[in-house]
Predicted model as a PDB file, atoms N, CA, C, CB and O in Angstrom, pLDDT in the B-factor column:
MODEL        1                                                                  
ATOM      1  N   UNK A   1      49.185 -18.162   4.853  1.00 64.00           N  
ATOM      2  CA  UNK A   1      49.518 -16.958   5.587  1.00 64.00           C  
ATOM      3  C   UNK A   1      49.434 -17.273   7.074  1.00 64.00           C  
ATOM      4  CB  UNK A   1      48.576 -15.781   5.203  1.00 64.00           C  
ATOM      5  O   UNK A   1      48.454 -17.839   7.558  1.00 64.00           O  
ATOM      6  N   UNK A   2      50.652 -16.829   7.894  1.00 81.00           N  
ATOM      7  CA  UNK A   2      50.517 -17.113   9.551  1.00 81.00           C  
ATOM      8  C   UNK A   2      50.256 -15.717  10.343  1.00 81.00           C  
ATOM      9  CB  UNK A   2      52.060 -17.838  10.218  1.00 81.00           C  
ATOM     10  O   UNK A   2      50.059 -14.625   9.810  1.00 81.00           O  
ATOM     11  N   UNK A   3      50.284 -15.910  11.296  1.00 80.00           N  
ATOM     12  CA  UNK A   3      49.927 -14.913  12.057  1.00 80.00           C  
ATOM     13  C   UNK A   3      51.064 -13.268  12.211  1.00 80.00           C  
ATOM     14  CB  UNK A   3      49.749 -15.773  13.410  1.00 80.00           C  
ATOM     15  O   UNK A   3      50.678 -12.101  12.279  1.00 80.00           O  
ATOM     16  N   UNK A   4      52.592 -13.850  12.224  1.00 84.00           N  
ATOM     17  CA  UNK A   4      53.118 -13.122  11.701  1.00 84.00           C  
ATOM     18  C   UNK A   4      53.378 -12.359   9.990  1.00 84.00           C  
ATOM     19  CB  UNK A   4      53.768 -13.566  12.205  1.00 84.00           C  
ATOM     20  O   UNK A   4      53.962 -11.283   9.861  1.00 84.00           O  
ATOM     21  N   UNK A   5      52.959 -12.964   9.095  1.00 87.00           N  
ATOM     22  CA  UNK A   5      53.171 -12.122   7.687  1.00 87.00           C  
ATOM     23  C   UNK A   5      52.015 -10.913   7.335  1.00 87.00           C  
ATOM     24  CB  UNK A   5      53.098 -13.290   6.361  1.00 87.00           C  
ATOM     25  O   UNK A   5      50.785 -10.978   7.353  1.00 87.00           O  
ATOM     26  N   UNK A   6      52.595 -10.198   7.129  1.00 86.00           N  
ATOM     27  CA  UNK A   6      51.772  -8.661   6.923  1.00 86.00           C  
ATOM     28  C   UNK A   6      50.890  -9.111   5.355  1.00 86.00           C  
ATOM     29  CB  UNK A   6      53.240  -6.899   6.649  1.00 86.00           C  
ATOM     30  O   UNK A   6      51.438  -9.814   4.505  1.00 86.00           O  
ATOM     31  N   UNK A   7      49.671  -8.639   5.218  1.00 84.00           N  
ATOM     32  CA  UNK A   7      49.071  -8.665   4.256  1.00 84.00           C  
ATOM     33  C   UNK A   7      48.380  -7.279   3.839  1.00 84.00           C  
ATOM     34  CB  UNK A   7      48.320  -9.669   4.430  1.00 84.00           C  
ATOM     35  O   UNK A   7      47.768  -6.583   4.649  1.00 84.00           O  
ATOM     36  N   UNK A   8      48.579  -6.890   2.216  1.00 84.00           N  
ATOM     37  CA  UNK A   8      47.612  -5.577   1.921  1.00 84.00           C  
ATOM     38  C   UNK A   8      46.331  -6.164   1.809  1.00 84.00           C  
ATOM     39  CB  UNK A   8      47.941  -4.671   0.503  1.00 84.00           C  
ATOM     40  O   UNK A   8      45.666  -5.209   1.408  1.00 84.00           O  
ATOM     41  N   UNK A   9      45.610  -7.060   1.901  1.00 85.00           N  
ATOM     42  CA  UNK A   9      44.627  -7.185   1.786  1.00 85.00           C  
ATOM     43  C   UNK A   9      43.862  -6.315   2.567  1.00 85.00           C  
ATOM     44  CB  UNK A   9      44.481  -8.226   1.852  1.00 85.00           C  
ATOM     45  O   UNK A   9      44.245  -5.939   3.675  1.00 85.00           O  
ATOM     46  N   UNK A  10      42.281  -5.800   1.808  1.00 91.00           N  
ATOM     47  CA  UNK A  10      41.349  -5.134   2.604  1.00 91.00           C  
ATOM     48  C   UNK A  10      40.551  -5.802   3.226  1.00 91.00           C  
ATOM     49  CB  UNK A  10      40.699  -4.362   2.046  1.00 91.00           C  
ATOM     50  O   UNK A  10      40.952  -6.920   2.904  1.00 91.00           O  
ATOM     51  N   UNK A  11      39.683  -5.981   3.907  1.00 94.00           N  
ATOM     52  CA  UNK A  11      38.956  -6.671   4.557  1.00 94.00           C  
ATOM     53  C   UNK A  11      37.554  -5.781   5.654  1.00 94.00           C  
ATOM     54  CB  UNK A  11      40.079  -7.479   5.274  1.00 94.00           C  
ATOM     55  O   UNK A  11      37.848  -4.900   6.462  1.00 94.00           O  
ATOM     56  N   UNK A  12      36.597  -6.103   5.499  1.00 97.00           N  
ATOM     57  CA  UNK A  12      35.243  -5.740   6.463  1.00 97.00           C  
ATOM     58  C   UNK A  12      35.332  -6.907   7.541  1.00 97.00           C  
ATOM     59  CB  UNK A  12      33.542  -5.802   5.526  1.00 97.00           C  
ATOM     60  O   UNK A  12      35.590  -8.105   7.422  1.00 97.00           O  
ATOM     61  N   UNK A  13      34.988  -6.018   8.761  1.00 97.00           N  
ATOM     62  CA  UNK A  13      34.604  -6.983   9.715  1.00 97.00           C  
ATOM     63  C   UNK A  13      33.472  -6.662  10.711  1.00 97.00           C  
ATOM     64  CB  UNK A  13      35.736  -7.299  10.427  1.00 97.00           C  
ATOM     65  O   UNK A  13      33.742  -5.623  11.312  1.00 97.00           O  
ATOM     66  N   UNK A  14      32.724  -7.005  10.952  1.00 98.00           N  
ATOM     67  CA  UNK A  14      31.304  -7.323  11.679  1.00 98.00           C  
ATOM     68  C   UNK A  14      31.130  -7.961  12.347  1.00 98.00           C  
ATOM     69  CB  UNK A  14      30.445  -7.638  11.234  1.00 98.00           C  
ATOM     70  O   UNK A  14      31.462  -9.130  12.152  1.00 98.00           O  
ATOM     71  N   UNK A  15      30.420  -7.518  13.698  1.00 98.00           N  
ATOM     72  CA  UNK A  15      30.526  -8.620  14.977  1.00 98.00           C  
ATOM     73  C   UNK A  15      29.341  -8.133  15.484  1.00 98.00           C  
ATOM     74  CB  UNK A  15      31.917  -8.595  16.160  1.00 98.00           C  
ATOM     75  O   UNK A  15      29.411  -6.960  15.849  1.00 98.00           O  
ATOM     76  N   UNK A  16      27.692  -8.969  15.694  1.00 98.00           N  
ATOM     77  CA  UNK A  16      26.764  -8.438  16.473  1.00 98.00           C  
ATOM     78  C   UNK A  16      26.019 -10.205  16.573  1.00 98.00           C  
ATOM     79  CB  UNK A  16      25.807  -6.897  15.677  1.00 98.00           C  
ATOM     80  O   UNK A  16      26.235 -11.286  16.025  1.00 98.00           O  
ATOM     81  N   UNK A  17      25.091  -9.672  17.588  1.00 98.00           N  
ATOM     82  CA  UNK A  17      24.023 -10.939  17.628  1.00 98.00           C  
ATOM     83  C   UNK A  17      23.042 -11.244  16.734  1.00 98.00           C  
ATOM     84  CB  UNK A  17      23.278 -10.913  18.669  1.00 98.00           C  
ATOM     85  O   UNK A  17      22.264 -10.379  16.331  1.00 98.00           O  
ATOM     86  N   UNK A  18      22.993 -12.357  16.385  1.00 98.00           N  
ATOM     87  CA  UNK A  18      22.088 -13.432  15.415  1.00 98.00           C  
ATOM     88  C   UNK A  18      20.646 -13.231  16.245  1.00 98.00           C  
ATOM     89  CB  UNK A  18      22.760 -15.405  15.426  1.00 98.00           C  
ATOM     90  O   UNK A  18      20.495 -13.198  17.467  1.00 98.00           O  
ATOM     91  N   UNK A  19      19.533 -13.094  15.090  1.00 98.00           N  
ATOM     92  CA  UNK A  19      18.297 -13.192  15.198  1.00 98.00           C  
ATOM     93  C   UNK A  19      18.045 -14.866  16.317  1.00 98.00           C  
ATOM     94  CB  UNK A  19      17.688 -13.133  13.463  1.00 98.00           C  
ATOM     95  O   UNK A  19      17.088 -15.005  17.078  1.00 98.00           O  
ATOM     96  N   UNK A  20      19.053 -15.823  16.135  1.00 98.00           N  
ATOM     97  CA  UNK A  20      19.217 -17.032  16.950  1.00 98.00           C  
ATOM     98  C   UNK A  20      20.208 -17.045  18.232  1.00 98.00           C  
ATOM     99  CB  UNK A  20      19.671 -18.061  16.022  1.00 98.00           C  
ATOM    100  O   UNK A  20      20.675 -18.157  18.478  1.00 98.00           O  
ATOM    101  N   UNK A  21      20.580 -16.050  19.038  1.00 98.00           N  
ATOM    102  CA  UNK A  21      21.566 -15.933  19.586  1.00 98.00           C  
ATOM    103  C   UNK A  21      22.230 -16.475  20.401  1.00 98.00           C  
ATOM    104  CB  UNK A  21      21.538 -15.317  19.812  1.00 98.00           C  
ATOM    105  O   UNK A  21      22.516 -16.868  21.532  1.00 98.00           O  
ATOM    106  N   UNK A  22      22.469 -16.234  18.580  1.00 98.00           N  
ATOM    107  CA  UNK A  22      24.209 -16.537  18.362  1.00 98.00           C  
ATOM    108  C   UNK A  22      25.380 -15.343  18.391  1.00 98.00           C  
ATOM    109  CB  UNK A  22      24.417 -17.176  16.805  1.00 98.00           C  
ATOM    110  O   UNK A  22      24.934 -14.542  17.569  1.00 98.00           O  
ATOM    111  N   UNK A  23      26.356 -14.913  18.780  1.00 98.00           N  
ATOM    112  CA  UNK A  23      27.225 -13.821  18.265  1.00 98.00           C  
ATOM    113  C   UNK A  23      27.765 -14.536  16.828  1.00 98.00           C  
ATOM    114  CB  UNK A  23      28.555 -13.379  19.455  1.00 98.00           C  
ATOM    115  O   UNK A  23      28.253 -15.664  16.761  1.00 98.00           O  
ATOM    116  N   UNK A  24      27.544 -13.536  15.610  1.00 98.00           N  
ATOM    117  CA  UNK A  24      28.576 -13.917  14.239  1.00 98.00           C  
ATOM    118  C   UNK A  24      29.239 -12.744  14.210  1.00 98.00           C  
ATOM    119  CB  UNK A  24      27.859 -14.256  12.623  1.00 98.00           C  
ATOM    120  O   UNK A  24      28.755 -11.612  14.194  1.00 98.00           O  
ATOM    121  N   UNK A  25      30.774 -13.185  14.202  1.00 98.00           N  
ATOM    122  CA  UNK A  25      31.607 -12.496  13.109  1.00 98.00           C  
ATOM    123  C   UNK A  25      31.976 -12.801  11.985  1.00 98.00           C  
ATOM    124  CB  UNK A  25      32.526 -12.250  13.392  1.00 98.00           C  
ATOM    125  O   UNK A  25      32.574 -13.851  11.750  1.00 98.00           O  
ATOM    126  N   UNK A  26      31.602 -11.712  10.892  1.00 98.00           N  
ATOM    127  CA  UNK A  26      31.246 -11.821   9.745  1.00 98.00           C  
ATOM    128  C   UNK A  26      32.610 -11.461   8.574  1.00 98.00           C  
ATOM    129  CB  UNK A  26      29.991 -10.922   9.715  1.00 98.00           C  
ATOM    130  O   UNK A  26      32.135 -10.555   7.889  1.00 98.00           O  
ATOM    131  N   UNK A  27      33.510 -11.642   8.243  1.00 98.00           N  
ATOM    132  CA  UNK A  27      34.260 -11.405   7.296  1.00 98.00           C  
ATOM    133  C   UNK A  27      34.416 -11.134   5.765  1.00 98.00           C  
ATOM    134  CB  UNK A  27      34.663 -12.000   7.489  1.00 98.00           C  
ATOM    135  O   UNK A  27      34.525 -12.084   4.989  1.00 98.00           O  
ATOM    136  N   UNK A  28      34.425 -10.098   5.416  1.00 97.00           N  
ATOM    137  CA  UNK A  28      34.052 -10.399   3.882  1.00 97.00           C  
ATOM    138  C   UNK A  28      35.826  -9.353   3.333  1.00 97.00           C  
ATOM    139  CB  UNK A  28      31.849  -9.429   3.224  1.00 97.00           C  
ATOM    140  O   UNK A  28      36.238  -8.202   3.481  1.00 97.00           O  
ATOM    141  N   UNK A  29      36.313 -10.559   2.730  1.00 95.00           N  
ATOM    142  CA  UNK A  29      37.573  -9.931   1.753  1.00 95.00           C  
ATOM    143  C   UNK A  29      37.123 -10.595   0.489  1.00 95.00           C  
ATOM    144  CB  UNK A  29      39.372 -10.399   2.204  1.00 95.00           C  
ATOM    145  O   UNK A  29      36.824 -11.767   0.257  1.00 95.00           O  
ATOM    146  N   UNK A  30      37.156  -9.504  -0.279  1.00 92.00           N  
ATOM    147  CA  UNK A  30      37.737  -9.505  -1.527  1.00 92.00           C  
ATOM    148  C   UNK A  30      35.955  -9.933  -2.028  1.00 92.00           C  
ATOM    149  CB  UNK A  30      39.342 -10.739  -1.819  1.00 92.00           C  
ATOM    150  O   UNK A  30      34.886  -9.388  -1.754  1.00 92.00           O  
ATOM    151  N   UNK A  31      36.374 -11.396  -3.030  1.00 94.00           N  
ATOM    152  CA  UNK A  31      34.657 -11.931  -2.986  1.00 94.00           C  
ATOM    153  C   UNK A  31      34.515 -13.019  -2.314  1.00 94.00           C  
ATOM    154  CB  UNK A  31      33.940 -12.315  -4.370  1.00 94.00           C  
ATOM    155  O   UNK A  31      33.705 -13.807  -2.802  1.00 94.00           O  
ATOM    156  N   UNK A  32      35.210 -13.450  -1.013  1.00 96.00           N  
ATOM    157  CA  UNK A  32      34.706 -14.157  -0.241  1.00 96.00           C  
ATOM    158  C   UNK A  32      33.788 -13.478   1.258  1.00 96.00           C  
ATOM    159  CB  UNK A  32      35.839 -14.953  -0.034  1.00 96.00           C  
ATOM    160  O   UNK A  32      34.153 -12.511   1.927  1.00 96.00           O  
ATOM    161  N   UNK A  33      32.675 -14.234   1.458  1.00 98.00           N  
ATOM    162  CA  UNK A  33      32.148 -13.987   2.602  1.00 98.00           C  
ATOM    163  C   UNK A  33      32.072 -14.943   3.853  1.00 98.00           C  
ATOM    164  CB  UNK A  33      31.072 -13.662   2.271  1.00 98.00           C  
ATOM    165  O   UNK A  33      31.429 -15.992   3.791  1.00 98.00           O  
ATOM    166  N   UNK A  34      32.926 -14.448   5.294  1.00 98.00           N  
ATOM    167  CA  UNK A  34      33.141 -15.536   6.176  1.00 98.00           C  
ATOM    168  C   UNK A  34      32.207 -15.215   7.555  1.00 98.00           C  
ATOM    169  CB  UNK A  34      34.807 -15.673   6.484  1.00 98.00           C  
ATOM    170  O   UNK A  34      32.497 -14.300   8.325  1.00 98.00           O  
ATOM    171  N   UNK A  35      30.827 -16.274   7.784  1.00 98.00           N  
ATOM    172  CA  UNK A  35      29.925 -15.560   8.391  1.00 98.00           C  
ATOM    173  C   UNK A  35      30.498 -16.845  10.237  1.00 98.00           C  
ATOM    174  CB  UNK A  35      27.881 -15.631   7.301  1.00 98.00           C  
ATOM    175  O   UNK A  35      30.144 -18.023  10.289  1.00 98.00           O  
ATOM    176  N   UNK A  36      30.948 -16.485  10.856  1.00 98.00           N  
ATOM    177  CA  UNK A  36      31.271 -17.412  11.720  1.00 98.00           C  
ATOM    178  C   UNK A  36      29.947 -17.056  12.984  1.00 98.00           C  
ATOM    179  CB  UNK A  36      33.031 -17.225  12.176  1.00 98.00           C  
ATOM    180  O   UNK A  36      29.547 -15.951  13.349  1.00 98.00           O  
ATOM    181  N   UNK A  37      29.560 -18.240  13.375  1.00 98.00           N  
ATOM    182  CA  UNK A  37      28.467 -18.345  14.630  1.00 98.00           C  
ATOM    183  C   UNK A  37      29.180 -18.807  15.847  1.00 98.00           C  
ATOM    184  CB  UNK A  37      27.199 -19.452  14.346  1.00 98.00           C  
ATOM    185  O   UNK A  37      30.205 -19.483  15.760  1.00 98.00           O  
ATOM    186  N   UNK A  38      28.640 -18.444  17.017  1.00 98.00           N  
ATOM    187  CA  UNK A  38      29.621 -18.633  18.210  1.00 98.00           C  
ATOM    188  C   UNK A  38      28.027 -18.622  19.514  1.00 98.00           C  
ATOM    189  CB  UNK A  38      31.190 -16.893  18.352  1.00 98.00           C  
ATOM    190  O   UNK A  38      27.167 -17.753  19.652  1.00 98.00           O  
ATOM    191  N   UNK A  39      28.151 -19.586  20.042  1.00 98.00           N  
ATOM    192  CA  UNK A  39      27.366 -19.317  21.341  1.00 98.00           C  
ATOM    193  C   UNK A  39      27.786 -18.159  22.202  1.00 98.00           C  
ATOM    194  CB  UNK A  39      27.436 -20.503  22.209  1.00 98.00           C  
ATOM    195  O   UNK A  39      28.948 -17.800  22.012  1.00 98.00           O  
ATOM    196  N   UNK A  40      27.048 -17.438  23.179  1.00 98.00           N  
ATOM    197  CA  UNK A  40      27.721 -16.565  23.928  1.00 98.00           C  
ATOM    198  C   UNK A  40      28.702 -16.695  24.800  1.00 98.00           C  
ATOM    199  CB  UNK A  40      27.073 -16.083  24.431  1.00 98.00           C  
ATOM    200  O   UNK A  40      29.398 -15.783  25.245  1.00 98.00           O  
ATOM    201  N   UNK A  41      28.786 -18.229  25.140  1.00 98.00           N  
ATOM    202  CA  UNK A  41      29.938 -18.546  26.148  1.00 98.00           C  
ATOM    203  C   UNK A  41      31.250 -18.790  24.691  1.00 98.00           C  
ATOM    204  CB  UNK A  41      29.470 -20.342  27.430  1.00 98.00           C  
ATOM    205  O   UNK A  41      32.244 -18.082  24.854  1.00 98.00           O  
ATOM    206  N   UNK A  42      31.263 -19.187  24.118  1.00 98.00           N  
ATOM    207  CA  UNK A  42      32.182 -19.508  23.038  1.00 98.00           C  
ATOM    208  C   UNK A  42      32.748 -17.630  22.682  1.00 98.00           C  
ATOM    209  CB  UNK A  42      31.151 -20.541  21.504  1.00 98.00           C  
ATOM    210  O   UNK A  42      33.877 -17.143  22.751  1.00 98.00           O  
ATOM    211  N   UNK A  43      31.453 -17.000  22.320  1.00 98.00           N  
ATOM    212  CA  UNK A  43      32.307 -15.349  22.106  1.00 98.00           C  
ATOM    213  C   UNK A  43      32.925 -14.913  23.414  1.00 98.00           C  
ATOM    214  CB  UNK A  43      31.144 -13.919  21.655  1.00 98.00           C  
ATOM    215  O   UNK A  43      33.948 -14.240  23.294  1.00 98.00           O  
ATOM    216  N   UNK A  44      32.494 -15.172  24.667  1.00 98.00           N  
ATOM    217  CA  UNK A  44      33.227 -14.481  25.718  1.00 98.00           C  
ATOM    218  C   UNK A  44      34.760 -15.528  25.050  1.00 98.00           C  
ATOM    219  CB  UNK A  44      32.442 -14.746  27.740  1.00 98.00           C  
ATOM    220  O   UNK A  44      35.420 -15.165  24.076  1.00 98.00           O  
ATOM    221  N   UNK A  45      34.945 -16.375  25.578  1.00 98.00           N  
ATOM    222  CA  UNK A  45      36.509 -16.889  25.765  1.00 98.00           C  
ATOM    223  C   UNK A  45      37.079 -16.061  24.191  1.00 98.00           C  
ATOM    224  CB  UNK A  45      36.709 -19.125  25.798  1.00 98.00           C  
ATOM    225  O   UNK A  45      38.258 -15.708  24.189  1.00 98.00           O  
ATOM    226  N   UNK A  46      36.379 -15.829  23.132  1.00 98.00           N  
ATOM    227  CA  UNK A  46      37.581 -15.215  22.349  1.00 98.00           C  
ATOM    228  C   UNK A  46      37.727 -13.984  22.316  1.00 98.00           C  
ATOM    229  CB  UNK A  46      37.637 -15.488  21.113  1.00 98.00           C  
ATOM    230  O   UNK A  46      38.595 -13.527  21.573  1.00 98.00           O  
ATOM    231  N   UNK A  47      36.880 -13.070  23.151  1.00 98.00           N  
ATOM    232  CA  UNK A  47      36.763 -11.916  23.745  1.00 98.00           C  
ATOM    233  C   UNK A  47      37.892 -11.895  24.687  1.00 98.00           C  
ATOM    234  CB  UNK A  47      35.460 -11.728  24.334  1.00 98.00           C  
ATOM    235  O   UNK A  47      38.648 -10.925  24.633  1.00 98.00           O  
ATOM    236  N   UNK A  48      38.129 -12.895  25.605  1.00 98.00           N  
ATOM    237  CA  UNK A  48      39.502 -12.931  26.823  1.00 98.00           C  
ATOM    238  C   UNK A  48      40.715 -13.452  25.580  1.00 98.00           C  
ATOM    239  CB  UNK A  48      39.230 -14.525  28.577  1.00 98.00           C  
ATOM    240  O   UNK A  48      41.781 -12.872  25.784  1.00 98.00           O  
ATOM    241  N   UNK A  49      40.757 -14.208  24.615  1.00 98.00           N  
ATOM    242  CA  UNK A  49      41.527 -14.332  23.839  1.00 98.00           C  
ATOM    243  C   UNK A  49      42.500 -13.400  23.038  1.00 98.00           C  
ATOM    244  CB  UNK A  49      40.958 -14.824  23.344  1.00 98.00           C  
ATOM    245  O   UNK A  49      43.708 -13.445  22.804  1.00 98.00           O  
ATOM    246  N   UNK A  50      41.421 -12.483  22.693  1.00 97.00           N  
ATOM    247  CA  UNK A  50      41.598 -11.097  21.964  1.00 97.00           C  
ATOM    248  C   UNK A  50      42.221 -10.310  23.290  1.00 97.00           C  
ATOM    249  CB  UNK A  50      39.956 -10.333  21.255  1.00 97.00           C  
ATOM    250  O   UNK A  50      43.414 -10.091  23.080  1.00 97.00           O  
ATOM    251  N   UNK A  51      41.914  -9.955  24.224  1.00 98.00           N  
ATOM    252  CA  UNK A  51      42.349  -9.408  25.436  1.00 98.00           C  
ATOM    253  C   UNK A  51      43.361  -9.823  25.771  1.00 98.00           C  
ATOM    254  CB  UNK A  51      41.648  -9.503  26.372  1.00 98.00           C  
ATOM    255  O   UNK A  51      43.938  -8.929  26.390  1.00 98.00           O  
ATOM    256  N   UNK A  52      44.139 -10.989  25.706  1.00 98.00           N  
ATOM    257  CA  UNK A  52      44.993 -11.259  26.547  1.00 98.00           C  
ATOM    258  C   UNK A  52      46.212 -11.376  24.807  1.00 98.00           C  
ATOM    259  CB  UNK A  52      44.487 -12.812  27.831  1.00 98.00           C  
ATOM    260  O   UNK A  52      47.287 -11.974  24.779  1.00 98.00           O  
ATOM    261  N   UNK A  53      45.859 -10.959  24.144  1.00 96.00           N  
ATOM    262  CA  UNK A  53      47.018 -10.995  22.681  1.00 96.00           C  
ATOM    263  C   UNK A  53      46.815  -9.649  22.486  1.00 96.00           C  
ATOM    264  CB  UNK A  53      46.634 -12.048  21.051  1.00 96.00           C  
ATOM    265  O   UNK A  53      47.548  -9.409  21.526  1.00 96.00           O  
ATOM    266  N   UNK A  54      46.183  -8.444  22.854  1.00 96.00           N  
ATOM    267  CA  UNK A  54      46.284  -7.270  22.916  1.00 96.00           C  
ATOM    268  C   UNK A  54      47.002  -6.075  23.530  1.00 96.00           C  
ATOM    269  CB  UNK A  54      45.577  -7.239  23.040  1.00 96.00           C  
ATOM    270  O   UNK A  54      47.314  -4.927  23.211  1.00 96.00           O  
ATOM    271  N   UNK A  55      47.146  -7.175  24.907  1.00 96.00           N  
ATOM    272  CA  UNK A  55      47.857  -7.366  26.167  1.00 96.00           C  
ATOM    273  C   UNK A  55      49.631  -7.782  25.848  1.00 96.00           C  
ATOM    274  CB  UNK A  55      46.962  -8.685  27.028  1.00 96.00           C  
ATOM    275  O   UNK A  55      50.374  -6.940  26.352  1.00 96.00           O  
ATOM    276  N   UNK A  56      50.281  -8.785  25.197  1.00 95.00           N  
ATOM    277  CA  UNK A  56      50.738  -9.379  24.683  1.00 95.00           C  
ATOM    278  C   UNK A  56      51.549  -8.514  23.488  1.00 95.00           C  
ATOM    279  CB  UNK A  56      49.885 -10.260  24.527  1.00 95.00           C  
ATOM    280  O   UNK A  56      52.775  -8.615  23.453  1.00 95.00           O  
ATOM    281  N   UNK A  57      51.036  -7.883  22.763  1.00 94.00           N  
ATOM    282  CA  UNK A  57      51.361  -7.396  21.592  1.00 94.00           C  
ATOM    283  C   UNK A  57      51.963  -5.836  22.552  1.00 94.00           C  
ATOM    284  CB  UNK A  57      49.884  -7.371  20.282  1.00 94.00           C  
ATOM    285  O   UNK A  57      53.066  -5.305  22.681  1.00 94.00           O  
ATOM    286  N   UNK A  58      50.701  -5.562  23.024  1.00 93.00           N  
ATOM    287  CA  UNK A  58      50.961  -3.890  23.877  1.00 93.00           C  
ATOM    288  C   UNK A  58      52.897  -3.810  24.422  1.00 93.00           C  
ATOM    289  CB  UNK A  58      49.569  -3.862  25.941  1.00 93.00           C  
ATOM    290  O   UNK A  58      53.789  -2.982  24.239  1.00 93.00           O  
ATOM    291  N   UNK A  59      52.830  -4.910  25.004  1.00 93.00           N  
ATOM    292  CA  UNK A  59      54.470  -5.733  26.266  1.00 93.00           C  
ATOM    293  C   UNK A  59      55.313  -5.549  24.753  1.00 93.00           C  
ATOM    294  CB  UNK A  59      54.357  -8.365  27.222  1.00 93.00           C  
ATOM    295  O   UNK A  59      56.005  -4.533  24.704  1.00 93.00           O  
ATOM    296  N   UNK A  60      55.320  -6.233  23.794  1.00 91.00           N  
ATOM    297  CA  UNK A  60      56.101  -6.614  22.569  1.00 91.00           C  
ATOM    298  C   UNK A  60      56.322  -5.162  22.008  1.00 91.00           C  
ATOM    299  CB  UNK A  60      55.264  -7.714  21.466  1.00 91.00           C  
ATOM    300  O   UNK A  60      57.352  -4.738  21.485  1.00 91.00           O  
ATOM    301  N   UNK A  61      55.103  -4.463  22.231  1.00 80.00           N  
ATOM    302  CA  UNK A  61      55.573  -3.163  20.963  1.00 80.00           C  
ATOM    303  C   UNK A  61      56.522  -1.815  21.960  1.00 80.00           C  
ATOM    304  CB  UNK A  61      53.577  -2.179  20.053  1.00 80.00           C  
ATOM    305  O   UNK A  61      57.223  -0.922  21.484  1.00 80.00           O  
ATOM    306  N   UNK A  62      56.194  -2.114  23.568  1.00 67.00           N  
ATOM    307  CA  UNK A  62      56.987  -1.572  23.997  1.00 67.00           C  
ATOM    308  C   UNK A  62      58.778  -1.647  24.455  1.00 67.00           C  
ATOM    309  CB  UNK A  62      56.306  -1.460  24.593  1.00 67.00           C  
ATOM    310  O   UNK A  62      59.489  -0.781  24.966  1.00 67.00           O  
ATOM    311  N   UNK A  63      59.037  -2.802  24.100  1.00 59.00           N  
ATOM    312  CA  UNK A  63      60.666  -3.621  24.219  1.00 59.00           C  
ATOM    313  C   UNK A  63      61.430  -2.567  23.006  1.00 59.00           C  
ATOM    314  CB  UNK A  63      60.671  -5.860  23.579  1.00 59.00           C  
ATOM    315  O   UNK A  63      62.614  -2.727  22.708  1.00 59.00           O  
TER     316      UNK A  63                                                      
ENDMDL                                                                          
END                                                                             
């Protein structure tokens, strides 16, 4: 699956700080569970990542 194909899948998502902090975002579809760890400098850049494809998408959905 790429970034463009639509999926019905359901999916939970969770994003807070680790007792080790760490930021995890946590994924759980279906019966898989996806617990990802990120230093705080590593969550900022996908924080500007997410921002700047939000940004991106916003330009696209208005054309």
């Amino acid at each position: 699956m790429g970034i463009n194909k639509q999926s019905d899948l359901e999916t939970n998502l969770q994003i807070g700080p680790t007792d080790q902090g760490m930021v995890r975002i946590f994924v759980v579809a279906g019966d898989a569970e996806i617990p990802m760890d990120f230093n705080p400098e590593e969550a900022e850049e996908i924080a500007h990542e997410l921002q700047a494809a939000a940004t991106a998408a916003r330009s696209l959905k208005t054309k």
